[in-house]
N, C-alpha and C positions, 0 to 999 in steps of 0.2 A: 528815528523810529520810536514814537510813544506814542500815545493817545490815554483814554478815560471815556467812562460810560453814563405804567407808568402812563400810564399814557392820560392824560387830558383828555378836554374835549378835542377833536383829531383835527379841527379849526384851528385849535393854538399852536399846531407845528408846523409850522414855517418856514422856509427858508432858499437863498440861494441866487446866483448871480454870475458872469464873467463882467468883471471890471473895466466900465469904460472912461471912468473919469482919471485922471492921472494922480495916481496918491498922494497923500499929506506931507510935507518934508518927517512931520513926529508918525510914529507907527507903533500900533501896540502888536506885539508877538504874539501869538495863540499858536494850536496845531490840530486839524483837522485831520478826521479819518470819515470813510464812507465805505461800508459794508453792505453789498446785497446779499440776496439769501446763499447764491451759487458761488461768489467769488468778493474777492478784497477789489474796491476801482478806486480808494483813493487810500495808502498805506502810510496813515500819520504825518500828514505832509505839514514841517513847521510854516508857519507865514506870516510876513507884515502886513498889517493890513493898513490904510490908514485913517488917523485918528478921526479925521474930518469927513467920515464915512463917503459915499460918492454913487453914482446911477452905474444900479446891477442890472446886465441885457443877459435872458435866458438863449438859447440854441432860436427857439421861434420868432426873437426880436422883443420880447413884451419885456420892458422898464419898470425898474422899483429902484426909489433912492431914499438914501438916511444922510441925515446931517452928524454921525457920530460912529465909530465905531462899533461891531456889532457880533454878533455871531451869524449872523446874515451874509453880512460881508467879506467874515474870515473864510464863508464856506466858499463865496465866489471865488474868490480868490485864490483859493485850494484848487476849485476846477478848473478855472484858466490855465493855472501855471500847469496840470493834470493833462489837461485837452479832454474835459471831459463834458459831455452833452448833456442836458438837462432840460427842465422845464415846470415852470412854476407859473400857479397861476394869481391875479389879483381880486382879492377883495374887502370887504370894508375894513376885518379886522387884520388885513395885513397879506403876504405873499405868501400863500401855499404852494409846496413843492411835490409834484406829480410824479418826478420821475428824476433817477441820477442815472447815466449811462443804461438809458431804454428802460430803466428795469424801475416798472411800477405798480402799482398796487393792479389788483383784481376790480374788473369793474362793477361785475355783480354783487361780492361777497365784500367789497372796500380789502382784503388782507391780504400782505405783504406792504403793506401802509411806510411810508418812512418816518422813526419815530427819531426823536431829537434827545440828546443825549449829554449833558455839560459835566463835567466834572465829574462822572461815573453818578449822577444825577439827572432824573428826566427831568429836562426843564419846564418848568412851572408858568413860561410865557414863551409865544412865538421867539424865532432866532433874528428874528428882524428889531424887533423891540428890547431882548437880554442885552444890554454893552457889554464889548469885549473886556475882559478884565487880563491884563499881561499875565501869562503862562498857563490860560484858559486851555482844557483841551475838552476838543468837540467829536462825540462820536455821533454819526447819521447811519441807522441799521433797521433793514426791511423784516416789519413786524408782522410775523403768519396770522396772527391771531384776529381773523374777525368780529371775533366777540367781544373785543377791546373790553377784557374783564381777567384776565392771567395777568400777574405777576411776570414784571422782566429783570431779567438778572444780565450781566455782563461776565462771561469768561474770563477769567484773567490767567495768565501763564505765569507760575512764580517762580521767584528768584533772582530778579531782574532781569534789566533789559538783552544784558551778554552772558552768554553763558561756555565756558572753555572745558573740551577734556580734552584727555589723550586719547591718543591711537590705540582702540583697544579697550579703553574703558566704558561702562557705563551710563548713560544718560537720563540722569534722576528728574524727573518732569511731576512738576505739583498743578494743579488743574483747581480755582479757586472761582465762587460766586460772591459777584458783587453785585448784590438787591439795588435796583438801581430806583427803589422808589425812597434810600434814604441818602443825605449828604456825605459825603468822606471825609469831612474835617469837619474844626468848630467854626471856620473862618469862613467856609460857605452854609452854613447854618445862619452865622451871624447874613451873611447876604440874602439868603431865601427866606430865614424869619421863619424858619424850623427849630423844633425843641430838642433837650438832647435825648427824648425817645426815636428822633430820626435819625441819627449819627451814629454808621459804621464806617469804622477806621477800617484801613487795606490790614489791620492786627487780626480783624473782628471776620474777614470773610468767612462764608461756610464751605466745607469742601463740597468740588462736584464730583458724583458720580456718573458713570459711564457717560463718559465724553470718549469722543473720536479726536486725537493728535494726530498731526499733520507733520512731515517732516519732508520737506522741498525748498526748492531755489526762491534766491528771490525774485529775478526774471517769471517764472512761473506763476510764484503768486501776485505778483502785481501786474499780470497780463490775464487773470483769470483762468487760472488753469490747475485751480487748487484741487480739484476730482481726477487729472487727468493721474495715469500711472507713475506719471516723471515726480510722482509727492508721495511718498511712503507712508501709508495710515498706520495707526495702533491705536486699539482700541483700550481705552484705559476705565477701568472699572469701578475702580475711587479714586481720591481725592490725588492718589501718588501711583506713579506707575514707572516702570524701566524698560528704557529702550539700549538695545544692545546692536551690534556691529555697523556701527554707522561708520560710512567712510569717510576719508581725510576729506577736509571740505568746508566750506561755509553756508551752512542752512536760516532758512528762514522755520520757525516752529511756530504756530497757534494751533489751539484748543475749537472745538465746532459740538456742537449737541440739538440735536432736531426737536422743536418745541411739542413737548405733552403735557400731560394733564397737570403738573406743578406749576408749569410756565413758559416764558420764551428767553431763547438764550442767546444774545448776540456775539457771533466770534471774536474772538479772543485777538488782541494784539498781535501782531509777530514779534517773536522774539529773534535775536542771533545765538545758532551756535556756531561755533566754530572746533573741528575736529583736526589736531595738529600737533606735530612733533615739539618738543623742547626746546629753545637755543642752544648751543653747547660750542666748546673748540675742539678744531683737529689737533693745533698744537700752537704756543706759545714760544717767542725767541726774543733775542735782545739784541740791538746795534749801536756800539758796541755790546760784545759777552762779558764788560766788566764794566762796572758805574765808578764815574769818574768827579767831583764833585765840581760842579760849574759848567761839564758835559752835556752836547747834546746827547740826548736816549732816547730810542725809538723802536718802540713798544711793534711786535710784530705779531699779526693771531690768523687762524682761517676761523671763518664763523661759515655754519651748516645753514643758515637762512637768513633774510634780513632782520634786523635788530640794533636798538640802541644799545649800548653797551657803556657802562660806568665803570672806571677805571680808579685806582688810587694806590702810592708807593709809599711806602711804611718803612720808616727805619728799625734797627737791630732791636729797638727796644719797645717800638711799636706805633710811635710817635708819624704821623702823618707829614708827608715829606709833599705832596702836592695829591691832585686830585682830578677829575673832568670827565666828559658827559663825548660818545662818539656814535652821532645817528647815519649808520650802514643802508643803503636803501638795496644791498642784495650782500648775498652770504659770500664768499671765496676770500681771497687773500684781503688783510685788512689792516692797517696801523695808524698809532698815531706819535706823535713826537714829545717829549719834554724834553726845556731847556735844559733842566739840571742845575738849577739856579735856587740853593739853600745854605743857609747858617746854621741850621741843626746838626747836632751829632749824629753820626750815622752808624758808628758802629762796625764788625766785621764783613754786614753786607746788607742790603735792601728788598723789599720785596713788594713786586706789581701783584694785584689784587685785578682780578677782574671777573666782571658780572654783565650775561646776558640779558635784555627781556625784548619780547619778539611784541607785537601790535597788538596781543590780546591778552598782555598779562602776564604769560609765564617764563619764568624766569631761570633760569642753567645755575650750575651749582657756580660755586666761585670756583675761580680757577687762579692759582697761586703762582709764583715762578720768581726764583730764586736768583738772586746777582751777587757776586764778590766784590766787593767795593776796593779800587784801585787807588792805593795812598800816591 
């Protein structure tokens, strides 16, 4: 789950394909997203594309090929492995794209346009013509604005990609714009041959006010069902807002805001959170109940969920007597064994050291346990 975020003449945005030629053994990685106005149809999806670019067939049959990698290309290829319909059309300067999953522009008024998006950057040339550059990310999002003359901005949800609390806590949600008519680095500046009055860093974003957070499944949002009720709103007012009693779970979270008079706002990535208990032990044992030197010992614990667990046996004086790594794929009874096989001084007696951490991070306090050492 990642992506990145103007418009041109509405000629230079371009793009799109299901891949019919067989890929290049070399592949450049990119990751595509496509946002319509109602729902997410394609959420960050990474992809190889390959290098030796190849003939893109839309839903209607009509053909466009490159001899190179492309943003074009990454996008077909998004929709393929997606299952997702489209349709673009051909002409002199290149493949204009009509429509991603039915959902296309107004024929009267041209808005809800699909605008094209590299780098949290409107791109400055059709997606047919940009090459893909590895770790490129492509955003595709339906622009309201007919009057192709507002300012577009990208949502972005801070704080990274994962975000963990506990049962019971808080959920501190920051809501940021990213002006997508300047580059996000120096390295796509140096590409687009923009000065540094165009260059905002993800440091420099502005906060957004009163955006609508979204707090639903992933299933949901990536089957278009982000308005349905099964997605908790909250309506957040600036830049930082707090959401409270979320239950135990794994949510998908982004940011949405309905284009007025500043501008147009493209949804916001999904983020994960995740709402969940601690690791921790019921209880810890030994077998044998006394350490014996050159003995097997075999460490005995219950864990309350799954988790990796890092272990390590300390002599009297503190000195590390061995060590090692035990990934649990479910909580209940659990051990693991050492030979017993040291030249160190031990002392009157030893002690296992042990440490939970569960798939999202959080980690149990250490848990100690005490042996008599058998001369």
């Amino acid at each position: 789950m990642r992506i990145r975020r103007s418009y041109l003449p509405l000629f230079a945005v371009a793009l799109l394909g299901v891949l019919a030629a067989a890929p290049s053994a070399l592949a450049v990685g990119t990751n595509v997203r496509l946002e319509a106005n109602d729902f997410t149809v394609v959420p960050g999806l990474d992809v190889n594309e390959g290098a030796g670019g190849g003939t893109y067939t839309d839903t209607d049959g009509d053909e466009f090929a490159t001899n190179q990698a492309t943003a074009f290309g990454a996008t077909a290829v998004a929709a393929a492995e997606w299952g997702v319909t489209w349709d673009f059309s051909n002409f002199g300067f290149g493949p204009f794209v009509n429509s991603f999953a039915r959902q296309e522009s107004d024929p009267t008024t041209f808005a809800n346009w699909w605008a094209f998006v590299v780098n949290g950057y409107s791109a400055p040339v059709g997606a047919a013509t940009l090459p893909s550059v590895k770790n490129d990310e492509y955003l595709w999002f339906q622009n309201a604005d007919a009057t192709f003359s507002l300012p577009s901005y990208g949502l972005v949800v801070g704080g990274g990609d994962v975000h963990t609390i506990l049962p019971g806590e808080d959920f501190d949600v920051t809501v940021k714009l990213d002006d997508l008519a300047k580059v996000n680095s120096q390295a796509d500046a140096d590409r687009f041959g923009v000065g540094p009055g165009d260059i905002e860093t993800p440091a420099q974003f502005a906060d957004a006010a009163d955006t609508t957070v979204y707090v639903g499944s992933v299933a949901n949002a990536i089957a278009g069902k982000s308005r349905t009720t099964e997605a908790k709103t909250y309506d957040v007012k600036s830049a930082r807002g707090t959401i409270s009693g979320i239950a135990n779970g794994t949510y998908w979270v982004w940011a949405e805001k309905a284009m007025d008079a500043n501008g147009v706002y493209a949804r916001s990535e999904a983020v994960v959170l995740n709402v969940g208990k601690r690791p921790g032990f019921g209880y810890v044992k030994a077998r044998p109940t006394k350490y014996k030197r050159n003995r097997r010992l075999t460490i005995q614990y219950r864990l309350n969920k799954k988790a990796t667990v890092r272990w390590k046996i300390k002599s009297a004086k503190g000195k590390t007597l061995a060590k090692g790594v035990r990934n649990h794929r479910s909580g209940g009874k659990q051990s693991f064994t050492w030979r017993g096989r040291t030249r160190k001084q031990l002392g009157r007696y030893v002690t296992v050291y042990l440490r939970a951490i569960d798939d999202w991070g959080r980690s149990s306090t250490v848990k100690k346990y005490k042996l008599r050492v058998r001369r």
